[in-house]
N, C-alpha and C positions, 0 to 999 in steps of 0.2 A: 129685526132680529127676534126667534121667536123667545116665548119668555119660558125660563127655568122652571120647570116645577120640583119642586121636594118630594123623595119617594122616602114609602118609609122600608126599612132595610128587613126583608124578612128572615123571621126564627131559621131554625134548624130544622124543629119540628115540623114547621107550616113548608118547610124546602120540602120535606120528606112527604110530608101529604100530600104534596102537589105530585109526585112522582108516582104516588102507589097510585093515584090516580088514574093515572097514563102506564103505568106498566106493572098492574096490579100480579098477573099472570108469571111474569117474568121474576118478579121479587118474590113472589109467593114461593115458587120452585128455589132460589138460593136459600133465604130463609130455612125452608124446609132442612133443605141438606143439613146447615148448620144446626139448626135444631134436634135432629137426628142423632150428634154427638153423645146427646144427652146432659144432663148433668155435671157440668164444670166449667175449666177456663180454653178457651177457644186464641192461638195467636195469630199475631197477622198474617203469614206462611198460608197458616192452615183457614183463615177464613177467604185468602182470596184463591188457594188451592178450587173449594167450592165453588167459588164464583169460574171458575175455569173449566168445573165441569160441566156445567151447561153449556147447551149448544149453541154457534158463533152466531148466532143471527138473533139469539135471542142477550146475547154478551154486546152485541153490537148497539141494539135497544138499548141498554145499561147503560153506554160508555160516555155516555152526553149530561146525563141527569144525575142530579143531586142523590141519590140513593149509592150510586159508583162510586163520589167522590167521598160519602162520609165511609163506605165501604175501604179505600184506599190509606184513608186516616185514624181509620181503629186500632187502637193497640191491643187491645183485649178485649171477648167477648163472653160475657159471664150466661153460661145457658143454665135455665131451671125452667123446662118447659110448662104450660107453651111462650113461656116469655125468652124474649133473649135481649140483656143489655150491652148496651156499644160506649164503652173510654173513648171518647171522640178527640185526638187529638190535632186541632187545627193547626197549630204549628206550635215548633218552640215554645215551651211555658204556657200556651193557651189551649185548656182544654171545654169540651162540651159533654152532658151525661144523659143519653136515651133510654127506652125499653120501650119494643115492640113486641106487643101480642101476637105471634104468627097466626092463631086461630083466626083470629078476629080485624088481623092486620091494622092495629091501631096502634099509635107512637104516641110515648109520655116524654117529658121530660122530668131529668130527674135531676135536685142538686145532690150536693157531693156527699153529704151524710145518707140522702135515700139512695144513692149507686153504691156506696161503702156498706150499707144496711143491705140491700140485696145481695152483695155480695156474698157478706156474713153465713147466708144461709147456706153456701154450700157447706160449709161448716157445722153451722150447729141445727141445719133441716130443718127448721124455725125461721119465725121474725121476730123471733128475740119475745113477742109480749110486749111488755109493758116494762120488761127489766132497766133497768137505768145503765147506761155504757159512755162511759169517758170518754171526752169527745176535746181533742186540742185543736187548739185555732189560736193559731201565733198570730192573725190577718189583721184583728184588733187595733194590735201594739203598734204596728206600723203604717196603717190607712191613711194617716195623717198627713207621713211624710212622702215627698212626692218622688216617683221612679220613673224611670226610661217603659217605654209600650213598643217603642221596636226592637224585633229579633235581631239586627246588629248592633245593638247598644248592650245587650249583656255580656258581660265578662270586664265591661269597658266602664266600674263604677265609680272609681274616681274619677274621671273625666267629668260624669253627669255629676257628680255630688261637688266639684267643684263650681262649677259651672250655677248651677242652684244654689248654693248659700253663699258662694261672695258673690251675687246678683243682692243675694236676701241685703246680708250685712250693708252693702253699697247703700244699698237705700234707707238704711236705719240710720237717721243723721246721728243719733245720738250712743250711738255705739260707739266702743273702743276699737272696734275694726273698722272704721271708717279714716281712722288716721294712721292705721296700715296700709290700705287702700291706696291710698293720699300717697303715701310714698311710695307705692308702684306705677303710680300717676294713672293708671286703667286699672279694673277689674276685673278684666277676663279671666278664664279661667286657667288658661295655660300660662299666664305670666305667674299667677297666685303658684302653680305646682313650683314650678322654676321658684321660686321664691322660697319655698317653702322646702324642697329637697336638697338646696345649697344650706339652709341653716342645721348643722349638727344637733340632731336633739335624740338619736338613741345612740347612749353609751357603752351597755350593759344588755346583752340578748341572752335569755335563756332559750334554749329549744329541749323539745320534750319528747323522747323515740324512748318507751320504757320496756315494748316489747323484742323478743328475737335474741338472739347473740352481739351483743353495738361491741364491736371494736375495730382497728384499722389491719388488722393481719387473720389468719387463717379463721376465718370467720365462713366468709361469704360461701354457701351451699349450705350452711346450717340452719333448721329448720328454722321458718318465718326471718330469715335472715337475706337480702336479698336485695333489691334496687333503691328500699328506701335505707339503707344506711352507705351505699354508695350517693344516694342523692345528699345526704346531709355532710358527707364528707367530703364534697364536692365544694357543696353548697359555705359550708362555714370556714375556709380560708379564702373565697371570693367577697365572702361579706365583711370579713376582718379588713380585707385589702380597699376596699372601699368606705371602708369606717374612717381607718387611716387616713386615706384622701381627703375626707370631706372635712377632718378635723384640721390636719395640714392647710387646706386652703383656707381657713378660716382666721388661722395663728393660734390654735387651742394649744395647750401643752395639759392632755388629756389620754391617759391611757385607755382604749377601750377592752372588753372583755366578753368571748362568748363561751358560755357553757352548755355544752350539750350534754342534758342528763337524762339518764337511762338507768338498768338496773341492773345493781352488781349481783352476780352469779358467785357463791362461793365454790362451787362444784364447775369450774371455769373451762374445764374439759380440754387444757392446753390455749388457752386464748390469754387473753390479759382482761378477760369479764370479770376477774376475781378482786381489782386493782381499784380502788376508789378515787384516784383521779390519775389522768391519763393526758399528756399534752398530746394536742391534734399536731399531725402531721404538714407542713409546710403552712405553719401560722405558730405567729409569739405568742400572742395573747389567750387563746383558744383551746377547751380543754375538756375532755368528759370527766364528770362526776359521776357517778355508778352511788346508788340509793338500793340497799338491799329491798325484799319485799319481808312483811313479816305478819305476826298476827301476833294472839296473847302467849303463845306456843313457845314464840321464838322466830327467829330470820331462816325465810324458806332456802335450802339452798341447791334446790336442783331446777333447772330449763323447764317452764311451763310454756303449752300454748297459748298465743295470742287469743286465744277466744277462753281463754280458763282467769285470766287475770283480774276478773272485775270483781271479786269478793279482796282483795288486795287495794285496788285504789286509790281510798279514800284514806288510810293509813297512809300508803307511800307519801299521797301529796300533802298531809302536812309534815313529814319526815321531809321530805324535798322542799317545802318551805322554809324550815330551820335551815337546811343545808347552803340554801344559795345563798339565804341573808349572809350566813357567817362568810360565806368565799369570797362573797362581792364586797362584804359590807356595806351593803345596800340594796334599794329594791334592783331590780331589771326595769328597764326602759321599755324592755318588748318579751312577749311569750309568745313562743312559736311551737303549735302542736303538732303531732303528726300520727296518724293513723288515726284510731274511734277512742283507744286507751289516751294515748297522747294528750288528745285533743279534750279528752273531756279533765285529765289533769291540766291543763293549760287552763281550762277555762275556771275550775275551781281556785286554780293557783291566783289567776289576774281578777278574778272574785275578790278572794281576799286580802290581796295588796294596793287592788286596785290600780292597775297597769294594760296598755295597749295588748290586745289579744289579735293573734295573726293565726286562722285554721288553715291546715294542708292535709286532706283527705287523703291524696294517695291512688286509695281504693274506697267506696263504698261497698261494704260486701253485697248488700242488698239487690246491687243490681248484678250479682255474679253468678246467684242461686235465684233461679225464678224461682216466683211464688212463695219468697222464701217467708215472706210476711202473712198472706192468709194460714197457711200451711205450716207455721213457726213452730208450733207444736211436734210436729215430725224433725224438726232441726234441731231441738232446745238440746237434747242432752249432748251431742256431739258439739255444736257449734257455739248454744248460749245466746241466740241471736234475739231475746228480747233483750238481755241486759247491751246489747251491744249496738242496736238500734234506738231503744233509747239515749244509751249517751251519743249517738251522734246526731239526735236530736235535740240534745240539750246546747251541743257544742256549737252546732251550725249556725242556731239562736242565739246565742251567751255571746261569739266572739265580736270583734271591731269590724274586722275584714279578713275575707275567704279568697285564698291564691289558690288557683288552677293552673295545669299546665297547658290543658286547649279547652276549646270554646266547647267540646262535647260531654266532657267529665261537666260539666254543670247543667247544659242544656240539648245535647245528644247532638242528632242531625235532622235532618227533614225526613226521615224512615225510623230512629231510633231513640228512644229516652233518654236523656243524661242522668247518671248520677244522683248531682244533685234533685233535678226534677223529677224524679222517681218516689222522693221523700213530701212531693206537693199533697199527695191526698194518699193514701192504703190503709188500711186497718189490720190489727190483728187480733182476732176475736177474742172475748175472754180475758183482754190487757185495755185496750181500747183503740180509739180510733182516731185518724189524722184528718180530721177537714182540711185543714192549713197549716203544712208543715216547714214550709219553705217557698220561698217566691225568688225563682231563676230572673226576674228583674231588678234583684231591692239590689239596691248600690255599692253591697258591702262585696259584691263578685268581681276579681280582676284574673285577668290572665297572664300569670309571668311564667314563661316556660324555661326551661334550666335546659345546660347544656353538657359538654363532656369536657373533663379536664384536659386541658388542650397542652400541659405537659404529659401524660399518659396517651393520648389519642390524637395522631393525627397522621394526615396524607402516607401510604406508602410509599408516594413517587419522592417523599425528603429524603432523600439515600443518606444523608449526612447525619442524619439523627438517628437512624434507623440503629436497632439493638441487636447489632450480628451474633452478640457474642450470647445471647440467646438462643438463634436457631439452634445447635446440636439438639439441646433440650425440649425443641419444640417441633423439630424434626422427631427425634422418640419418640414423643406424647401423640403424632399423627400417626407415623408409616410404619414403628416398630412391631415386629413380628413376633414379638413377644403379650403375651394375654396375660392380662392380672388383675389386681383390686382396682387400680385407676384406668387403666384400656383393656375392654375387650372388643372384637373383633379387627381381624387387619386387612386392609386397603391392599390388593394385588396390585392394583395400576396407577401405581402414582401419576404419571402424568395426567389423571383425568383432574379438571377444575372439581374443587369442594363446595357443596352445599354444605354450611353450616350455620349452626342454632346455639344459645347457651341461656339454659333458663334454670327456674326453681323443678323439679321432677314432679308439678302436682295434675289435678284435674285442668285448671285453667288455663295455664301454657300450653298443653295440648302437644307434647315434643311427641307423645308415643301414635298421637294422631298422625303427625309431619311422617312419622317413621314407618305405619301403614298404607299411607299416598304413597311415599316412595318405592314401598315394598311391593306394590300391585303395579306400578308402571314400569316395563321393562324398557322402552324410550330412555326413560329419565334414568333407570340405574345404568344404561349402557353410556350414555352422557355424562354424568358425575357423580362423584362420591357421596356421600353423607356421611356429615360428623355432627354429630349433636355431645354437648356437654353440658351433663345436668343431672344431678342424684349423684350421693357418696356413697359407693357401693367397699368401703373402706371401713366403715363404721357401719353397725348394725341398727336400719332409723326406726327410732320411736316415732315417725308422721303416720296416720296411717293412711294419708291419702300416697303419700312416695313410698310406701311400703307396694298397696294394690299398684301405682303405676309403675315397679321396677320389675314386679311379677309378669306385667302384659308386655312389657319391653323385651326380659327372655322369650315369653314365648312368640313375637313376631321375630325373633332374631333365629326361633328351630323353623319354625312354620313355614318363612319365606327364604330359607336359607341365605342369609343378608351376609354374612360371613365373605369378605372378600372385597366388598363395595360401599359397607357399612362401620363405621368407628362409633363406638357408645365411650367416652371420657367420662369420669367420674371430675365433678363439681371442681372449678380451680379458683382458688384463692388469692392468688398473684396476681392484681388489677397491672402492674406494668408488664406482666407477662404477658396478662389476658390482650393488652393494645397490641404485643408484639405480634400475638397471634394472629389477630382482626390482618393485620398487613401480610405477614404469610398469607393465608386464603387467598389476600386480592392479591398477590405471587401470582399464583396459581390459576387467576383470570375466574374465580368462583364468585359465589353472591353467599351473602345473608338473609337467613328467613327467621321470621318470628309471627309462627302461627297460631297465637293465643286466642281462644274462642272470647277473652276481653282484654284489653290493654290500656289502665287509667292515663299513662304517658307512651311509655316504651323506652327505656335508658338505652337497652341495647341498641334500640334502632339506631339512635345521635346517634350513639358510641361505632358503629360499623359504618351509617355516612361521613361520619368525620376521619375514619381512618380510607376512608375512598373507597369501601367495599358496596356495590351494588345489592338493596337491600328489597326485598319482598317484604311486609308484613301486615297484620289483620286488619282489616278495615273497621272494625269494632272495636271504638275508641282514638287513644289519642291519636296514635302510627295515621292514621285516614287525614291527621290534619298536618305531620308533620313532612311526608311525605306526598309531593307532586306526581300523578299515577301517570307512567311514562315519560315524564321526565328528570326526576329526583328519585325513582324508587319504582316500586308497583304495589299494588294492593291487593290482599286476597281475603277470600272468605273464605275461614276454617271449615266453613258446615258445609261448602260445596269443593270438597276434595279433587276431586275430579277435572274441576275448573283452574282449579291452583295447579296440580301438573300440568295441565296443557300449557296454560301459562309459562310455568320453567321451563319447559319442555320447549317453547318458540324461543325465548330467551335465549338459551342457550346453542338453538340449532344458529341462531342468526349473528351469535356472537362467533362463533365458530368459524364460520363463512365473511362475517365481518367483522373484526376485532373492534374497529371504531365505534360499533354499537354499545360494547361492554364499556370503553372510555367516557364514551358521552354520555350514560348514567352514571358513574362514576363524580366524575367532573360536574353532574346537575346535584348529587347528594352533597358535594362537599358544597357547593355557594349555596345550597338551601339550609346546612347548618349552617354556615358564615353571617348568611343576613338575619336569623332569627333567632340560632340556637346557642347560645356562649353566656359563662358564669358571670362575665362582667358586663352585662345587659342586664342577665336577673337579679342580681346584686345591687346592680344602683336603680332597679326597678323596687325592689322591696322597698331597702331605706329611702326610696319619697314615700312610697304607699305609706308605711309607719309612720313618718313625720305627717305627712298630711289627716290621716285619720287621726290621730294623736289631736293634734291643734284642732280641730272639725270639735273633736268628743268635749275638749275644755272649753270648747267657745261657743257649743248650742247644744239642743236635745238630742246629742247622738248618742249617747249615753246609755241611751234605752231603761232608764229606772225599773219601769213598770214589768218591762219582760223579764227584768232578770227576776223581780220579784217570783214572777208567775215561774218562772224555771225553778226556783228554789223550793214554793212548793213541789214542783213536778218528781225534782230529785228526790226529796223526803221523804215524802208519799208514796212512789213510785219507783224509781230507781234504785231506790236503798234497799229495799226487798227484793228485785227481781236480781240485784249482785249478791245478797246472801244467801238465795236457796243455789246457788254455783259451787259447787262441793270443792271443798278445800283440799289442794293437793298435800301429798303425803310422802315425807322423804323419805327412799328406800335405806 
């Protein structure tokens, strides 16, 4: 047998050297193009556009060698000629940082401060000097302790962190977990969870949603008001229901109790935001607290933007700490944040009582607005997105464990960045810079995906359940011939199937995109209707992004004369209306789209597979994981319009000609919610996660002392300043 030899595994750089070698000529000419640009950020689109326009023979040379493939894995390419740097990103979570000299065709590498430092420059047309620039690195705090290195182990951190410390503890004879152990007769890891989520140990949950309008009724379409307050009022009678359980089977005679606190509006504008506690809808125990917002002034009392709240805060949450001690009469067992505000009260709250900390991002804006961090300065006065970036910087760091709803909101796909992993390295000049902001491997990432209230939502074919006595009203709200503040335009042919949508009316849902695809393909409009529902054209909006997009909504509705094929619905409020609606449509043998150019989950989507409606939606983000393409759904790309009609457009020519085509996706959406998507999966998927991080944190260094230290400067230092030059709103 021959004998093995040891190679040693070569760089990036020395890959890249060996290529220009062999096809100096060929690289030279892409290079160039790109270079050409000029002066800024180059995306992947547009650098492999380049590479496409060189001619096939010389692309053919290309397709084999190492120059192609880091070419195929750049996310961004930062030009300041004659240099050009490449964000290499090799996969999920692992990235590499180059710069070639196109003159001189010579490759550096560069680590993450020299790539974040060349960056800078397009900014401040400088290398900074010699100035000093704040530079975080969370890598420190955690190097120690040991992570999962494969791309399917993230999301999956309890598993590994079990797994790792009852091996550790097993082997410490002299430990007090060792006679835990002893009584599970084995240490693996899955016997220890199962161990650990049958013992009751959270009581008391507060959750934290302080922005938007939070109430259970005529709420939903009001500005920042929107999936995640259906997500939490979904969310918190599933988790009641299994709190109950878990005490029940135990023999406990233990009342549990969650509070979800948010902020009281006294300016309530007909809701019940005005009401200081509020019992949740189908749970005993379970209730919103409403915390005004206030300053030395007095209690603010008109509807602020989610991006204006942070000179606010740091007040509320010690207001909100008084508040829950008196309601509970004691601490909370668990903090649950939500959104960048939430989240960073949550993490101040479990600060200082010292309590399990549970983050739910939701959305990171960061990844919604390119560039929004070099370029932050162009954003600040509308958005406020340094103070808003930092606290989710601070939160991601600070909390126990971080729930996702799919594996992409933390670490993207094999084409695009997650979320989370966007916050691993950026800078923003002038504030300072991220070497290490986050690590899409450390343990504290799980994935628990939520479903649809499966009393509100489900199958159209249940005829027995079904809400007849609805239709009149839901019949009006589609085919009435009547135009007004809630329906304008009317549907001539009713019998055609409906395309329909129902989103917030902003940039990112993208509805008035969906309504210009429709509007240019005469295929699709002689096929089926559109109805889209989204914007209150009943009220006059203070957003200004749903102001501009209700403006381009009129004028695609004169422009392509849409009048007749087209229904624009103002924003509805009625979630069991809303399910009855979902089954109408699938009446009518139509589908659902949700063409959001990003989507951190997509509620709507469950919520239309589980009523059996055949669902299209973006493949940018969660929808790409919830959804099986061709067999549970399909997926599209907003940015390629064109593709998404042809798409509907075969759909429906095929469903047409074969009905069993529209059943069989139908039929594939509702078992793809069944096996993964429902409250009582994520429900008793939390309470282990919290029981188990809970026991982990009291019984070894998971604690993290040191970081929280470092965070506390960060806040003080940092934070506290960039929330008070955010100008203080002013009631009319």
């Amino acid at each position: 047998m021959a004998e093995r030899v040891l190679t040693r595994v070569h760089s990036l750089r020395e890959r890249l050297d060996s290529t220009l070698a062999t096809h100096r000529n060929e690289i030279l000419m892409v290079l160039s193009r790109i270079e050409s640009h000029g002066k800024g950020i180059l995306k992947p689109h547009q650098l492999m556009s380049e590479f496409e326009e060189i001619c096939k023979e010389d692309q053919s040379k290309l397709q084999d060698g190492a120059f192609y493939e880091v070419l195929k894995c750049t996310q961004e390419a930062i030009v300041l000629p004659p240099w050009v740097a490449l964000a290499i990103r090799l996969r999920p979570g692992v990235w590499e940082y180059v710069r070639v000299n196109v003159n001189a065709l010579v490759v550096e590498e560069l680590t993450v401060p020299e790539y974040l430092h060349f960056k800078e420059e397009l900014v401040d047309g400088t290398s900074n000097g010699g100035n000093f620039v704040l530079e975080l690195d969370f890598e420190p705090f955690t190097a120690s302790f040991p992570r999962p290195t494969l791309t399917k182990s993230i999301g999956n951190g309890v598993e590994f962190l079990n797994r790792h410390l009852s091996a550790k503890m097993f082997h410490d004879k002299d430990s007090m977990i060792q006679m835990l152990l002893d009584l599970l007769e084995a240490p693996d890891a899955c016997t220890l969870e199962k161990f650990l989520g049958r013992i009751p140990m959270v009581f008391n949950v507060v959750i934290l949603s302080p922005h938007g309008y939070f109430a259970q009724e005529n709420v939903l379409g009001y500005p920042d008001t929107g999936g995640q307050v259906v997500y939490i009022l979904d969310q918190v009678p599933a988790l009641e229901r299994e709190m109950l359980k878990r005490i029940k089977e135990q023999g406990l005679d233990i009342v549990p109790r969650i509070l979800i606190v948010t902020r009281l509006l006294p300016d309530a504008v007909g809701t019940t935001c005005g009401q200081r506690l509020e019992k949740v809808f189908g749970a005993e125990h379970s209730h919103i607290l409403r915390v005004p917002f206030r300053t030395e002034k007095g209690i603010l009392r008109k509807w602020i933007s989610r991006f204006e709240v942070w000179p606010y805060i740091e007040t509320f949450t010690e207001d909100v700490a008084k508040e829950v001690t008196a309601e509970l009469q004691a601490k909370p067992d668990l903090i649950i944040g939500n959104y960048s505000e939430g989240n960073l009260v949550a993490s101040l709250l479990a600060h200082k009582l010292g309590v399990t900390q549970c983050t739910i991002a939701h959305a990171l804006e960061k990844t919604k607005y390119p560039d929004s961090d070099i370029y932050w300065k162009n954003f600040e006065e509308k958005y406020h997105f340094s103070s808003q970036f930092t606290a989710d910087l601070i939160a991601m760091n600070h909390t126990d464990f971080i729930i996702t709803s799919t594996f992409q909101e933390i670490a993207g796909s094999k084409d695009t960045v997650g979320q989370y992993e966007s916050h691993t390295a950026f800078t923003m000049p002038g504030l300072y810079r991220v070497v290490h902001g986050i690590d899409v491997f450390d343990p504290k990432f799980n994935i628990v995906s939520p479903g649809a209230d499966m009393g509100i939502y489900y199958s159209y074919t249940e005829k027995e359940k079904r809400l007849t006595a609805l239709h009149p009203e839901i019949e009006e709200l589609l085919f009435s011939s009547v135009e007004n503040e809630e329906h304008l335009c009317v549907l001539k042919d009713k019998n055609k199937p409906i395309l329909f949508t129902m989103a917030r009316l902003d940039n990112v849902k993208n509805l008035t995109g969906l309504v210009e695809w429709y509007a240019k393909n005469d295929r699709l409009r002689e096929l089926v209707n559109l109805v889209v529902v989204g914007g209150d054209r009943r009220k006059e909006s203070k957003d200004l992004e749903e102001q501009a997009q209700m403006k381009k909504m009129h004028e695609l509705i004169e422009n392509y004369k849409l009048n007749g094929q087209f229904r624009w619905i103002s924003s509805q409020m009625n979630r069991v209306r809303n399910g009855e609606l979902y089954r109408v449509i699938a009446d009518t043998r139509g589908a659902f789209i949700q063409p959001a150019f990003y989507e951190a989950f997509g509620l709507t989507v469950v919520e239309a597979m589980t009523c059996g409606l055949p669902t299209f939606a973006t493949l940018h983000g969660g929808p790409a994981e919830i959804i099986v393409h061709g067999k549970s759904g399909f997926h599209i790309d907003p940015y390629h319009g064109d593709q998404v009609t042809e798409l509907l457009v075969n759909f429906f020519e095929k469903t047409k000609e074969d009905p069993s085509h529209w059943e069989a996706i139908s039929k594939g959406g509702l078992q793809r919610i069944q096996e993964k998507y429902t409250w009582q999966i994520y429900s008793d998927r939390l309470l282990t996660l919290a029981g188990v991080y809970g026991f982990w944190k009291h019984v070894s260094k998971l604690d993290r002392l040191e970081i929280r230290r470092y965070l506390e400067m960060f806040y003080a230092l940092k934070y506290r300043k960039l929330a008070e030059s955010v100008p203080l709103a002013v009631d009319e």
